[in-house]
C-alpha positions in Angstrom: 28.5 11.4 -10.2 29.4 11.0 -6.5 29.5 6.7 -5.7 29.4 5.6 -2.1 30.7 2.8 -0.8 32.2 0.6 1.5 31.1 -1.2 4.4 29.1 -1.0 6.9 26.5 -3.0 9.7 22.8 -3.8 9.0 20.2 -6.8 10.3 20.1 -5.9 13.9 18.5 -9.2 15.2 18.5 -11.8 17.6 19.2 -8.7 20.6 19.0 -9.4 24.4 18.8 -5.8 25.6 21.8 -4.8 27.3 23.5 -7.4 26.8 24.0 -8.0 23.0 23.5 -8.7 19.4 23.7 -9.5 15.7 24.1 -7.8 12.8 26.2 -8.8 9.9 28.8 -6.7 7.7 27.8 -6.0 4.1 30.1 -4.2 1.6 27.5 -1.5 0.3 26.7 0.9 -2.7 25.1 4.5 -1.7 24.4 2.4 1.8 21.9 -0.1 0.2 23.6 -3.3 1.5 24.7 -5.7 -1.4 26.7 -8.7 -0.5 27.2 -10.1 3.6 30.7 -9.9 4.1 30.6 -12.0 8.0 28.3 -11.6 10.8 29.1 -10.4 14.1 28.0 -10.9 18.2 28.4 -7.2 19.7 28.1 -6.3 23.2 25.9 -3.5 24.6 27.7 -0.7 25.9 30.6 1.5 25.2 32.1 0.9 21.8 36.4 1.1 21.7 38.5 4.3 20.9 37.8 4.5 17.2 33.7 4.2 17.6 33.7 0.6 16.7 31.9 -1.4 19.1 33.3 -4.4 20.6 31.8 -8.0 19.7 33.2 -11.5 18.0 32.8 -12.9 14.7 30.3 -15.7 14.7 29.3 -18.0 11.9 27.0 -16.7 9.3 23.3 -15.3 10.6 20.9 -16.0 7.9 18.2 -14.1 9.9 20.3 -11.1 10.3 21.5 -11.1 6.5 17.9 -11.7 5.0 16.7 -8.5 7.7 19.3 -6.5 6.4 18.5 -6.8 2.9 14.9 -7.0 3.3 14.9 -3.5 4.9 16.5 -2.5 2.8 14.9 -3.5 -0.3 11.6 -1.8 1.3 12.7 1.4 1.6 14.2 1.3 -1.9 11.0 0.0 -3.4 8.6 2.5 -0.9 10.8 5.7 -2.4 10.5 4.4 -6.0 6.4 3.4 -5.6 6.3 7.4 -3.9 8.3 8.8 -6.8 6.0 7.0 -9.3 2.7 7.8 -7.6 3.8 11.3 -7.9 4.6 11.4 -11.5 1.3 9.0 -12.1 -0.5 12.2 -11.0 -2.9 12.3 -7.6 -6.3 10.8 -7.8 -7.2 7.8 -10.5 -6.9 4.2 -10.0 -3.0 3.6 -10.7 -1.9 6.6 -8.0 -4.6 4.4 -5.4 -3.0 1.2 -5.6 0.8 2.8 -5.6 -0.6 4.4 -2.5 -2.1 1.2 -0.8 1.3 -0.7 -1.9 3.3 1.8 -0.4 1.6 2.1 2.9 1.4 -2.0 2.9 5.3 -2.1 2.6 5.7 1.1 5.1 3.9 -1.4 7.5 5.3 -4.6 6.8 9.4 -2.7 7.5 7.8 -1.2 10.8 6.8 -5.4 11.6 10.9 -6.2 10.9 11.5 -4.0 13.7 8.8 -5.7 16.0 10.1 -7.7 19.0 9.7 -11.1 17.2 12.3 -10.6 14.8 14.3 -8.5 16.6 14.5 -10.1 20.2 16.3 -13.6 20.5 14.6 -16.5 22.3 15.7 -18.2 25.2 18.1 -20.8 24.1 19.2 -18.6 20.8 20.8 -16.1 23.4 22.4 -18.8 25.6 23.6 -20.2 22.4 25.2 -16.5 21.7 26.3 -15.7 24.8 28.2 -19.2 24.9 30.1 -17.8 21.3 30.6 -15.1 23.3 32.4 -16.6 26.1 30.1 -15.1 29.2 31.1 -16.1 32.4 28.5 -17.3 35.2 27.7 -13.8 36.2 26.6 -12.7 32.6 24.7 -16.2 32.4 22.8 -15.2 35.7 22.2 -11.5 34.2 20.9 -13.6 30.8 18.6 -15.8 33.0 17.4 -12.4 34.8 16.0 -10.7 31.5 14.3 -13.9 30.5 12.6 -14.3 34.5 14.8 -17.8 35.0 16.0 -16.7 37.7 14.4 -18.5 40.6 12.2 -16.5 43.1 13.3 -16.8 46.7 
């Protein structure tokens, strides 16, 4: 029996586009994240020589690590509601609601990825970008994406 693991980044949250965002480290088994192992502020762009992109360590994101494992989770539990509405048989009541569940959880993972929980507000990305260490320039670029920027 082939066993996968090791470590890798889920919970993409709290993203300013182009500019950066969250995710937090989990050690993993056949990818399905298991236990958050730190979360991390990485910037937009190119990543270093070995593929890694570059970012800090901030303190633990909550959001990110309840994301991670909730996507997760729904994916698992879609593929084992589809594997048992197959064997249940097409047609009948039981293969009907394992069909209604699994579309409901299909749609409810697609809403994880909607803007709200993947976008950070306004004063969540200054709060980042000041873990981050931006400088005034990145700060006015930050103010740009959110339209603070004064019109003249």
């Amino acid at each position: 029996m082939l066993i996968i693991w090791g470590t890798n980044r889920y919970g993409r949250t709290d993203e300013v586009p182009s500019l950066f965002y969250v995710t937090t480290k989990f050690g993993h088994l056949w990818y399905l994240p298991l236990f958050p192992l730190g979360s991390f502020l990485l910037i937009d762009g190119p990543a270093d020589g070995e593929g890694n992109p570059k970012g800090v360590a901030i303190p633990f994101s909550f959001k990110s690590f309840l994301l991670g494992w909730l996507r997760a989770g729904m994916l698992l539990l879609t593929f084992i509601l589809a594997i048992t509405g197959f064997v249940a048989g097409r047609g009948g009541p039981a293969w009907n609601v394992l069909a209604i569940a699994a579309g409901s959880l299909i749609a409810f993972l697609w809403l994880t990825y909607s803007k709200t929980c993947r976008h950070a507000s306004y004063s969540r990305a200054v709060e980042l970008a000041k873990l981050l260490g931006m400088n005034e320039q990145g700060m006015m670029l930050l103010d740009k994406h959110f339209g603070r920027v004064p019109q003249v």
